[in-house]
C-alpha positions in Angstrom: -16.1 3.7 6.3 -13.6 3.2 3.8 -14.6 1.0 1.2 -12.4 -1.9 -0.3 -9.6 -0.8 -3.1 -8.5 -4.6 -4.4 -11.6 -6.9 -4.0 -12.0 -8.4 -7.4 -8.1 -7.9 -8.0 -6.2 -9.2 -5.2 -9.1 -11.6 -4.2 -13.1 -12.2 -5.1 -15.4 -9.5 -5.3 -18.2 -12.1 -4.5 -18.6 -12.9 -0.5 -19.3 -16.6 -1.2 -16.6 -17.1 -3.4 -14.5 -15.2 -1.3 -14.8 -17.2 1.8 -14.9 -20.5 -0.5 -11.5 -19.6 -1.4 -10.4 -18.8 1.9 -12.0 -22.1 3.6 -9.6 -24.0 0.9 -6.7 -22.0 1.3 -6.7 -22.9 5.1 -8.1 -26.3 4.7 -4.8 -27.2 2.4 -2.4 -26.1 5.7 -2.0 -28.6 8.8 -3.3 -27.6 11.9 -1.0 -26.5 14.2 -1.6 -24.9 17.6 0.6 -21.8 18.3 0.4 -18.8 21.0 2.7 -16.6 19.0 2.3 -12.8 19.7 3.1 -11.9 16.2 3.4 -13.3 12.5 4.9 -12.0 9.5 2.7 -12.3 6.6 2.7 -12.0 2.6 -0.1 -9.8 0.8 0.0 -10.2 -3.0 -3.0 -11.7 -4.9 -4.3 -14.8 -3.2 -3.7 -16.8 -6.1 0.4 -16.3 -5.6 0.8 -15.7 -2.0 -2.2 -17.0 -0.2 -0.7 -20.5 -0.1 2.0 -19.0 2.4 -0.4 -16.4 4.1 -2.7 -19.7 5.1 0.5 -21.0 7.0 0.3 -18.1 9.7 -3.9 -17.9 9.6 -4.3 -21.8 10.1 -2.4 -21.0 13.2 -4.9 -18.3 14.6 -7.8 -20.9 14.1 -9.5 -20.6 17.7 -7.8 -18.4 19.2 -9.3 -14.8 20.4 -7.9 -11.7 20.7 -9.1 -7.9 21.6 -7.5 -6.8 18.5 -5.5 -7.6 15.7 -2.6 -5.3 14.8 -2.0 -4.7 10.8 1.4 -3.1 9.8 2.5 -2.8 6.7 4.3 -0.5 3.6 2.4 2.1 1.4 2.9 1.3 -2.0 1.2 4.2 -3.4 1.4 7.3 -1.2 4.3 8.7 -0.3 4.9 8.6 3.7 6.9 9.5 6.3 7.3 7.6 9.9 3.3 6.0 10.6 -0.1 6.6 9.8 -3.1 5.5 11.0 -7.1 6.1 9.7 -9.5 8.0 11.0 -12.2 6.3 10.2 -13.8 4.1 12.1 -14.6 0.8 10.0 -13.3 -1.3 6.9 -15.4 -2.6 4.3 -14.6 -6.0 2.8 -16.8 -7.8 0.3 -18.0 -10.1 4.0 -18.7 -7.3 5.3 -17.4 -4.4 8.1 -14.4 -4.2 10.5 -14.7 -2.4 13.5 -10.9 0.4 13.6 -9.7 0.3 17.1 -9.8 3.9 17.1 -9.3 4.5 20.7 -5.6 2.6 19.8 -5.1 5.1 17.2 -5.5 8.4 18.7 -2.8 6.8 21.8 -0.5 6.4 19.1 -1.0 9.6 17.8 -1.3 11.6 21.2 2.3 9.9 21.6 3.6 11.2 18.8 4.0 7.7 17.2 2.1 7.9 14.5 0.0 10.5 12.6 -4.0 10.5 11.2 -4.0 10.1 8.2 -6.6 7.9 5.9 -4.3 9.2 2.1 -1.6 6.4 2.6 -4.4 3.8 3.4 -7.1 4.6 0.9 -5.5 2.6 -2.3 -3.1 0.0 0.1 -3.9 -3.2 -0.7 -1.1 -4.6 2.0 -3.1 -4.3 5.2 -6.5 -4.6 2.7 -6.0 -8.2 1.9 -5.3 -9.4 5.4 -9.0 -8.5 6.4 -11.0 -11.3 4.7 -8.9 -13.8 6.3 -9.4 -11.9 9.8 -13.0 -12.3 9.5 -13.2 -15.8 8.2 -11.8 -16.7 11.5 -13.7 -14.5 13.6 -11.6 -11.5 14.3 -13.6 -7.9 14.7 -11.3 -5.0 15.6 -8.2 -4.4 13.8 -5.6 -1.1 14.0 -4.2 -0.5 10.8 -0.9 0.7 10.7 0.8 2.4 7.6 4.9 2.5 7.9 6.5 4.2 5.2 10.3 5.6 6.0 10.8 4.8 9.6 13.6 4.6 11.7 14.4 0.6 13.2 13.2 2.3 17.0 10.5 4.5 15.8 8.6 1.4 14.9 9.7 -0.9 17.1 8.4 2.0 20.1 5.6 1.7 18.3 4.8 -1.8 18.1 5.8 -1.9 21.8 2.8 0.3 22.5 0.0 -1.7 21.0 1.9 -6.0 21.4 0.6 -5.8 24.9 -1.2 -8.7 26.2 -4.8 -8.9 24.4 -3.0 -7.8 21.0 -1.9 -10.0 17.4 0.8 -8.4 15.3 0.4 -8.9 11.7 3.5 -7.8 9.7 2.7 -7.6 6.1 5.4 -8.0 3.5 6.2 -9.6 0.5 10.1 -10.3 0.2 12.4 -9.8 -3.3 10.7 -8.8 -6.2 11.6 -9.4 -10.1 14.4 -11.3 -9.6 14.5 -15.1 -11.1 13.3 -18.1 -9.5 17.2 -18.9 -8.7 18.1 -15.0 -7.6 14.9 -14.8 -5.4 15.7 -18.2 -3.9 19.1 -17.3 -3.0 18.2 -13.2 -2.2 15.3 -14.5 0.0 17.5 -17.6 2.0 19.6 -14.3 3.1 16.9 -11.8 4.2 15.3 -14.8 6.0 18.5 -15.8 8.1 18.4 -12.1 9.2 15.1 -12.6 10.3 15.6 -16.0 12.0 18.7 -13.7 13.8 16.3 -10.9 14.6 18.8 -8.3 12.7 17.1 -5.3 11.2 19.9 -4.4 9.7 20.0 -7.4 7.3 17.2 -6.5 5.7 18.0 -4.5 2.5 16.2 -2.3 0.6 15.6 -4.3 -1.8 15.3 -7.2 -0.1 11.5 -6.7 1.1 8.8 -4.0 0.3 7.9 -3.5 3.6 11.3 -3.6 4.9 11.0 -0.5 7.1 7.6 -2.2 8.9 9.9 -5.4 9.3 12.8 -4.0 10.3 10.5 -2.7 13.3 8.9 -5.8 13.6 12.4 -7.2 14.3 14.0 -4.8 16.6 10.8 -4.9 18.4 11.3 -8.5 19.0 15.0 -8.6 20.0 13.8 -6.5 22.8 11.8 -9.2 24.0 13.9 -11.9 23.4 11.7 -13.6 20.7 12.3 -16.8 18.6 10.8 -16.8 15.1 10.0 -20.2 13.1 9.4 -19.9 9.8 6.2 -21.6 8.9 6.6 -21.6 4.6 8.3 -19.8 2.0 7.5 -19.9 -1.7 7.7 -17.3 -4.5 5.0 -16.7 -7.2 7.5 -19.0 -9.9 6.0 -22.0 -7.2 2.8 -21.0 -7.8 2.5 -21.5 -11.6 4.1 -17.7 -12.1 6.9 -17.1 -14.9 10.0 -18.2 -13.1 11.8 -15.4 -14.4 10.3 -12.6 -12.7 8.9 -13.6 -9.2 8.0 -12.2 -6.0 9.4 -14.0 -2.7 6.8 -14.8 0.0 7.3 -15.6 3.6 4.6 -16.7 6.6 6.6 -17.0 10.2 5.6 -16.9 13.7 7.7 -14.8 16.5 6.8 -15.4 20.1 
């Protein structure tokens, strides 16, 4: 099992604080029903992007599915194309998620990705998406590292795990450091190439889990997806220093 890296950072340590936060989080979004086969979600602290992640969970309230799909950056180990664990649960402060592990070895025997539990041992991207998973009653994820990836390696990849049965969860955050005016006016561009399903319009710098996204993207160009962006903020909206903020986005892609 590998044990949480960010509980008591990124968001409460303490179960029933945890899901009190949650529970508010989600209770401050409209409800909204939505079939969407993937979302694009942020994953800083809770306290400056889980405002905007609660606009693509409040959208998964009642619905089921067989698994969820996590991809998203490494921000700490250095990595090539994909990596998934080999363990076979996640620990949370609410308790343990069941690894689709049977998912993970097809995407290794297909040379898509490779085992590998280094890149996800200190990631708090895909980390911080779990609570919320389990709040709304969601059991078995597949936890996808993406570090430097070409557009069609990742989108083959996501094409082998969307199938019916199957949530995509993209997890990025979008510019970083910038002021509240650059980050507004940095982000409005990335997002318009999202909205036009354009890989290529993401820049480097534009979103930390750009190569993930980019994937994401090509993946749903193939299949001829709409996306609707459901909120955008930055960390300067959320009581941050407006001087140096991070950009969040939630949106849904059919």
């Amino acid at each position: 099992m590998r044990p949480p890296a960010v509980a008591g950072s990124f968001y409460p340590d303490d179960p029933r604080e945890l899901r009190s936060t949650i529970e508010k989080l989600l209770a401050a979004v409209p409800a909204a029903s939505d079939e969407s086969r993937a979302y694009i979600v942020p994953h800083a602290g809770y306290r400056w992007s889980g405002p905007t992640a609660a606009h693509a969970y409040r959208r998964l309230e009642g619905r089921t599915a067989e698994r969820v799909v996590l991809v998203g950056p490494a921000h700490r180990v250095a990595l090539r194309g994909a990596a998934v664990p080999t363990v076979t649960e996640w620990s949370t402060p609410m308790g343990a998620v069941t690894l689709d592990t049977l998912g993970a070895g097809e995407l290794v025997a297909a040379g898509l990705a490779v085992a590998d539990d280094a890149p996800h041992a200190p990631e708090h991207s895909l980390e911080v998406q779990l609570p919320f998973l389990q709040f709304l009653g969601f059991s078995r994820v597949l936890p996808v590292c993406v570090g430097v990836a070409p557009v069609d390696a990742v989108a083959a990849l996501l094409a082998a795990v969307a199938g019916p049965g199957s949530i995509v969860l993209c997890s990025t955050d979008l510019s970083h450091y910038l002021t509240q005016e650059q980050a507004r006016a940095a982000d409005s561009r990335t997002v318009a190439a999202i909205e036009r399903l354009e890989p290529g319009g993401v820049g480097d710098r534009d979103a930390c889990g750009r190569y993930a996204l980019r994937g994401l993207l090509a993946w749903a160009r193939d299949r001829g997806s709409a996306v609707r962006v459901l909120h955008r903020a930055t960390s300067g909206d959320e009581g941050g220093p407006r001087d140096r903020v991070v950009g969040y986005l939630a949106a849904s892609l059919d």
